[in-house]
C-alpha positions in Angstrom: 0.0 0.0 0.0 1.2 3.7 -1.0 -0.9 5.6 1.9 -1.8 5.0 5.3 -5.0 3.7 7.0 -7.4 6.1 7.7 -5.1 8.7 5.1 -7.5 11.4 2.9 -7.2 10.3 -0.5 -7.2 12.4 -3.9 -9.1 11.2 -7.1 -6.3 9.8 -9.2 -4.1 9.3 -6.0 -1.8 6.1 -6.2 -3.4 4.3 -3.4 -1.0 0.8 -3.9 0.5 -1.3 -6.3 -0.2 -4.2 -8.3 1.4 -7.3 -7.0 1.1 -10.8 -7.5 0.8 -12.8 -3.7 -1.0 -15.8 -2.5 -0.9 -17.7 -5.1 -2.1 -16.1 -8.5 -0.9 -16.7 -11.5 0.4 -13.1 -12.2 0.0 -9.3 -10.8 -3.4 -8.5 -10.2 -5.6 -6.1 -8.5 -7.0 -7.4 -5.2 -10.1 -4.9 -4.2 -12.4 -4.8 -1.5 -14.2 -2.2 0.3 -15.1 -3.0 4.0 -16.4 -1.1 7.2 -16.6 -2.0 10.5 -15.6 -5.4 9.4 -18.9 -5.7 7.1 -18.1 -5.8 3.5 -19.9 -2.8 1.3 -20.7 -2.8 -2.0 -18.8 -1.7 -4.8 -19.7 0.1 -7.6 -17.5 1.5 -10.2 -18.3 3.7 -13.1 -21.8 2.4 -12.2 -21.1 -1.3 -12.9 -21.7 -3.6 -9.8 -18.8 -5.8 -9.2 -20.2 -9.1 -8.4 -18.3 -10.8 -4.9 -18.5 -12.6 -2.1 -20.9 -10.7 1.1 -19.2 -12.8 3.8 -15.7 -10.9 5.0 -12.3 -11.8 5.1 -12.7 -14.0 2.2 -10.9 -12.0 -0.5 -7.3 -13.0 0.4 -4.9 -13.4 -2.6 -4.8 -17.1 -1.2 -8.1 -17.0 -3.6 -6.4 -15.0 -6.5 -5.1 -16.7 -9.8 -4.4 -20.7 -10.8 -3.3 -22.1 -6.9 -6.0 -20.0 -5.3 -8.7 -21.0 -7.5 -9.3 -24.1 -5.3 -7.8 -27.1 -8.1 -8.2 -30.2 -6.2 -7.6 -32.5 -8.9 -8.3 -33.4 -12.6 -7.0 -36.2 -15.0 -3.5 -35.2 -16.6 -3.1 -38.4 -19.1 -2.7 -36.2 -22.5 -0.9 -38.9 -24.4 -3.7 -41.6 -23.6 -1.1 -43.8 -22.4 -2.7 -45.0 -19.2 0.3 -42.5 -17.2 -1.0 -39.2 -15.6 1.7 -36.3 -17.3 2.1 -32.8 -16.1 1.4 -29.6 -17.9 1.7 -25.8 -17.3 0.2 -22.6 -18.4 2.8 -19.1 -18.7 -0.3 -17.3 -18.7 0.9 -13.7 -19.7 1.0 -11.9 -23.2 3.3 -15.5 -24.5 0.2 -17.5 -22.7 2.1 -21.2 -23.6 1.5 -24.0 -22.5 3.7 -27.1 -22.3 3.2 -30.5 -21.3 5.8 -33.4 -20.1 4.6 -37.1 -20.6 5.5 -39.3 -18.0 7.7 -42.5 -18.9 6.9 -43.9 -15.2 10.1 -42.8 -13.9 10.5 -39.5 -14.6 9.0 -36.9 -17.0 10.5 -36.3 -20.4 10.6 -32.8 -22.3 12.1 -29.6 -20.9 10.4 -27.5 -23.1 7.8 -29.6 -25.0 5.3 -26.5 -26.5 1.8 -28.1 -26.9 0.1 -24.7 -27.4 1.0 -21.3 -28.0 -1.9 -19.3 -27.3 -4.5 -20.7 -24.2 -5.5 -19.9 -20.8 -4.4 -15.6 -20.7 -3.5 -14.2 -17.5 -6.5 -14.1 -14.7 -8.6 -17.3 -16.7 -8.8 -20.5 -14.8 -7.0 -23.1 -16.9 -8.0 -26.9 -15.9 -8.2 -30.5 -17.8 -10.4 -33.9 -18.5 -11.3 -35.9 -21.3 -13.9 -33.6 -22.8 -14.2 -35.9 -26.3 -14.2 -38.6 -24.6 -11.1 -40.5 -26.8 -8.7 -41.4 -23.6 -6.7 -38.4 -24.1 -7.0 -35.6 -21.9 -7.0 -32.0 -23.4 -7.3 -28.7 -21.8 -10.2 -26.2 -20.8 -9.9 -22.8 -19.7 -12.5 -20.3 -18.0 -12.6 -16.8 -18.9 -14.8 -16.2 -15.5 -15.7 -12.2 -15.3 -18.3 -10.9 -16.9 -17.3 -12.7 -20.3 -17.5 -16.2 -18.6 -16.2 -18.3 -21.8 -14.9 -21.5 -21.4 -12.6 -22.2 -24.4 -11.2 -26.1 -24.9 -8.2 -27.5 -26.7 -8.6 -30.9 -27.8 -5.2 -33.6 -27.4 -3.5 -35.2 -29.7 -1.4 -37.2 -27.7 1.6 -35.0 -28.9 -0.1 -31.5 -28.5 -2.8 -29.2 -27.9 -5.3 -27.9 -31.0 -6.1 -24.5 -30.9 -8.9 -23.6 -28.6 -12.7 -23.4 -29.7 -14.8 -21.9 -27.8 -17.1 -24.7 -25.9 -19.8 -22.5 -23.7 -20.0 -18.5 -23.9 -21.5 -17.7 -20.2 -20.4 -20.4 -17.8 -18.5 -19.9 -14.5 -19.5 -16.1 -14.1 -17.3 -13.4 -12.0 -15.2 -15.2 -9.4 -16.8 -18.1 -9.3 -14.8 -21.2 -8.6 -14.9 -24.0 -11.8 -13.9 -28.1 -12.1 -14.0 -30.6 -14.3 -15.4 -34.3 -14.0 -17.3 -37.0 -15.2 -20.8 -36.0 -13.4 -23.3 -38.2 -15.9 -20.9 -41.2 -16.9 -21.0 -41.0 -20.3 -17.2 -41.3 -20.7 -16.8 -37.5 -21.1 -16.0 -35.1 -19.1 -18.2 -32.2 -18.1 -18.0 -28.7 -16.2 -19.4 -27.7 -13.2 -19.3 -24.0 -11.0 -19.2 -23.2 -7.8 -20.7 -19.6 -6.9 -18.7 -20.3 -3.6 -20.7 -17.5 -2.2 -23.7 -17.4 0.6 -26.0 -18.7 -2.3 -23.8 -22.2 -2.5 -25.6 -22.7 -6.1 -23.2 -25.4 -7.8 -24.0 -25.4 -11.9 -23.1 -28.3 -14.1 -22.8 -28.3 -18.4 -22.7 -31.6 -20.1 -20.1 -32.1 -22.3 -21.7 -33.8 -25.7 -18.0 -34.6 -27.5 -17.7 -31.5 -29.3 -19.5 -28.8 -26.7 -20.7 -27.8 -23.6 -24.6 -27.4 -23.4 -26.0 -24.7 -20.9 -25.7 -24.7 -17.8 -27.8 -26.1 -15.3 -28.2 -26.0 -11.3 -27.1 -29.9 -9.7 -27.0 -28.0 -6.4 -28.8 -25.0 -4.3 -26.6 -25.3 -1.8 -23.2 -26.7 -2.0 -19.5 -25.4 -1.0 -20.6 -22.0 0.2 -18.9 -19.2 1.3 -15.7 -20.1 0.1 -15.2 -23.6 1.2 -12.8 -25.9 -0.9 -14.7 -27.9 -3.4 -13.4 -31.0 -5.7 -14.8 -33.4 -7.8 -13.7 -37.2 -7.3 -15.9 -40.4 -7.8 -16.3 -41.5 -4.2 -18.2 -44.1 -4.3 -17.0 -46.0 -7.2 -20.0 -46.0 -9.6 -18.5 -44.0 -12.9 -20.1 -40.6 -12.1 -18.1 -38.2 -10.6 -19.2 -36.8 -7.2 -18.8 -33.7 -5.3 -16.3 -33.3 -2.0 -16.5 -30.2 0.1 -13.7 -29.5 2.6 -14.9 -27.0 4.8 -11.2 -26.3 6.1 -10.7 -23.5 8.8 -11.2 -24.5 12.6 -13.7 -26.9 12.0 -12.3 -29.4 8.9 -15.1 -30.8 8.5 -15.3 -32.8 4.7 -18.9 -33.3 3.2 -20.0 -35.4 -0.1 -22.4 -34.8 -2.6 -23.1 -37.7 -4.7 -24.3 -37.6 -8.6 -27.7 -39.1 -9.4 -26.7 -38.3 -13.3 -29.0 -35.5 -13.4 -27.9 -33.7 -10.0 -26.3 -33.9 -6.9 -27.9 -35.4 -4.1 -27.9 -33.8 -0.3 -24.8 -33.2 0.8 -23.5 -35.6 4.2 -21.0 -34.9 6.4 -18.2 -37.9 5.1 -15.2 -36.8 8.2 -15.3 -34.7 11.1 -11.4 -33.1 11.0 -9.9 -33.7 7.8 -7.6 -31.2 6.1 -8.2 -27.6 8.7 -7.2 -24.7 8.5 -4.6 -23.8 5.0 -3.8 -27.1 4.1 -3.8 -28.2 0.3 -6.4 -31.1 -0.1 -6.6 -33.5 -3.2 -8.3 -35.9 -4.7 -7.6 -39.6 -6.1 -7.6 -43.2 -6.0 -4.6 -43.5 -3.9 -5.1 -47.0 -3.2 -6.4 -48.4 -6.4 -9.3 -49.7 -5.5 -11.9 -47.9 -7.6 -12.8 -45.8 -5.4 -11.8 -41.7 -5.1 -9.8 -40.7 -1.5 -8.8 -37.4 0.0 -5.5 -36.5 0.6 -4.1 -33.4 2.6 -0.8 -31.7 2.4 0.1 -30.0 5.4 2.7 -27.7 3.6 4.4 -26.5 6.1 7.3 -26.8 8.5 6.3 -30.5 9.2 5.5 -31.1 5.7 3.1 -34.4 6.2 0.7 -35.7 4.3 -2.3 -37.6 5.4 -4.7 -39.9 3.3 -8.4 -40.9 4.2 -9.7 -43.4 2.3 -13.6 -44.3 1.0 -15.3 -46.9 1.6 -18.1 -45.6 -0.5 -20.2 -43.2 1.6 -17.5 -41.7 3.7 -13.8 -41.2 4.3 -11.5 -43.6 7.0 -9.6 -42.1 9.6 -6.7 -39.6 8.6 -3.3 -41.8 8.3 0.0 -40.1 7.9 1.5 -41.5 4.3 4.4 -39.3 4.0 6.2 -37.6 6.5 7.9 -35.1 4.4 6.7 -33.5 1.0 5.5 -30.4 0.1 6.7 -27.5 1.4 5.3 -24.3 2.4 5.2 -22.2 -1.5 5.2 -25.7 -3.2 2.1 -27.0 -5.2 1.1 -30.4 -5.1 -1.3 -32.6 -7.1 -1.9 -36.6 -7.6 -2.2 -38.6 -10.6 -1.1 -42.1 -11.7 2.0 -41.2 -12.5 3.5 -45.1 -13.0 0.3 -46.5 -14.6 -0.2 -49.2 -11.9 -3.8 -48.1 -11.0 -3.1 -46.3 -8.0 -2.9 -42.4 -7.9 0.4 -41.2 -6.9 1.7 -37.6 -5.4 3.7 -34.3 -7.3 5.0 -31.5 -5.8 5.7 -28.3 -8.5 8.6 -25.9 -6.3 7.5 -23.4 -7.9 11.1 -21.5 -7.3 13.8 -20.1 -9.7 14.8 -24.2 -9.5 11.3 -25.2 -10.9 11.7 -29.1 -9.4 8.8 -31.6 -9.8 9.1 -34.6 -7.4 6.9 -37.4 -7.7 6.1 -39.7 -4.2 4.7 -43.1 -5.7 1.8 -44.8 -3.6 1.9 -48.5 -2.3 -1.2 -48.6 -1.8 -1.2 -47.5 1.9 1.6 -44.8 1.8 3.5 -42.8 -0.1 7.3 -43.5 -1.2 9.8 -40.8 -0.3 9.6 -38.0 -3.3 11.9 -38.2 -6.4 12.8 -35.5 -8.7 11.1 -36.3 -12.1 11.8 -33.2 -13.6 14.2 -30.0 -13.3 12.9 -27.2 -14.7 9.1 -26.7 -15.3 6.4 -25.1 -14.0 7.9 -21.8 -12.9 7.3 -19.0 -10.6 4.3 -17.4 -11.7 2.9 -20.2 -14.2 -0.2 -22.7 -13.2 1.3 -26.3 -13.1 -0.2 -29.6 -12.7 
């Protein structure tokens, strides 16, 4: 900030400058107006700018690609049965590149598979969207635009991206991909995060998204953490709400095809406060688990695994990954069925280290690549 609290201002007074914290993908302007601890409205040059009423949740923690809540999505672009990695530069280049994964390590330093998707401030993610066993690319424009644009894989690159949905995932509302009818292709689905807790979904038909549609009235409100993950094993992807904070608590919507059902509560203390939960089948058997990175000093991660309706007891499967400033993710990074860990540094080294499940823990991590996914780009 360029002046002090409670400092008279000038029109056309610099006020602070543009910075990129948290974790966003670039600088940005972070804007709120507040009084007496009771967020106000804001209104400039007569437009309404659409956010959140409860306060103290516009933290840059929910700025840009690792604030925008990405719990997990499949990474297999080369439809060779092993999850890969990919990341977004965002800015006015806005590449992206994507290493394939030879089950020991990931090859290509600077593999291009696009050269023009996911610009600075959009929400890039991934899934099978044609449903051919190669994963491709989606981006959300969010804002008052709200396109989603989709680049289709060729199992060596990205097409350009078509436009899929023009108004989808409006303002800051939080997007994911999955699997929510079981057709074999992935869909969309938005969160307004807000007090309202509406939770949209579009169906993918192979070559489009149709409109959007409300699955949910009330579903990851107020800025809890949602992800999509097939908890109970049946082909359609579910909905998992961590609730994070003091109170941890982890609820499941399931997917009747057509909707989600009620929301129940699915663990009592699971993943508190600013821990980094995930997503995945971490022990293979069907079945999607949660998984928590502690990311910081102690640098533990715990699992909890389905049984179907709800999630096992939190068990420590690695004792030391992920870093405070790292960004993790899971996939099936050996092809062996069971979804494994990655860490992105996220540093001027740009290190990716992989931690391989068993099947009830994680192996220590092992650097599968040196340089990707750097310091301002959105890597997973």
């Amino acid at each position: 900030m360029s002046v002090a609290n409670g400092q008279y201002v000038t029109v056309g007074q610099e006020v602070g400058k543009v910075g990129s914290t948290g974790q966003s993908t670039g600088p940005h302007l972070h804007y709120e107006q507040e009084a007496d601890g009771v967020n106000q409205p804001i209104v400039i040059d007569g437009v309404a700018l659409r956010y959140s009423s409860t306060p103290a949740r516009h933290t840059s923690g929910n700025c840009g690609g690792g604030g925008l809540k990405l719990g997990g999505s499949p990474t297999d672009f080369s439809g060779d049965g092993k999850a890969d990695v990919v990341t977004f530069t965002h800015g006015a280049a806005a590449d992206v590149y994507a290493a394939t994964s030879t089950g020991s390590g990931f090859s290509g330093t600077t593999v291009k598979w696009n050269d023009y998707f996911a610009l600075s401030g959009e929400v890039p993610s991934s899934g099978d969207f044609d449903g051919d066993g190669k994963d491709d690319i989606v981006t959300f424009t969010r804002g008052s635009l709200a396109d989603v644009y989709v680049a289709l894989s060729s199992g060596s690159a990205f097409s350009g991206g078509v436009k899929w949905n023009d108004f989808f995932a409006v303002g800051g509302e939080v997007p994911a991909t999955g699997d929510f009818d079981g057709d074999g292709k992935d869909d969309i689905v938005t969160f307004t995060n807000d007090a309202n807790g509406d939770a949209f979904v579009a169906l993918s038909d192979g070559s489009e998204f149709g409109a959007g549609v409300k699955w949910h009235d009330f579903l990851a409100p107020n800025g809890e953490f949602p992800a999509v993950a097939d908890v109970n094993g049946d082909g359609k992807d579910d909905v998992v709400v961590f609730t994070q904070g003091t109170r941890g608590d982890v609820f499941v919507s399931l997917s009747t095809g057509s909707g989600f059902a009620p929301a129940t509560l699915a663990h009592e203390f699971f993943a508190p406060g600013a821990e980094q939960p995930r997503v995945g089948d971490v022990n293979g058997d069907g079945k999607d688990d949660i998984v928590t990175f502690t990311s910081n000093a102690d640098r533990d991660v715990y699992v909890a695994l389905s049984d179907g309706a709800k999630f096992g007891p939190g068990v420590k499967w690695n004792d030391s990954f992920t870093p405070a400033g790292e960004f993790p993710y899971v996939g099936d990074f050996d092809g062996d069925g069971k979804d494994d860990i990655v860490t992105f540094t996220k540093n001027a080294s740009a290190d990716v280290y992989v931690g391989l499940s068993t099947g009830s823990s994680f192996g220590a991590g092992a650097k599968w690549h040196d340089l990707f996914g750097l310091p301002g780009e959105t890597a997973f």
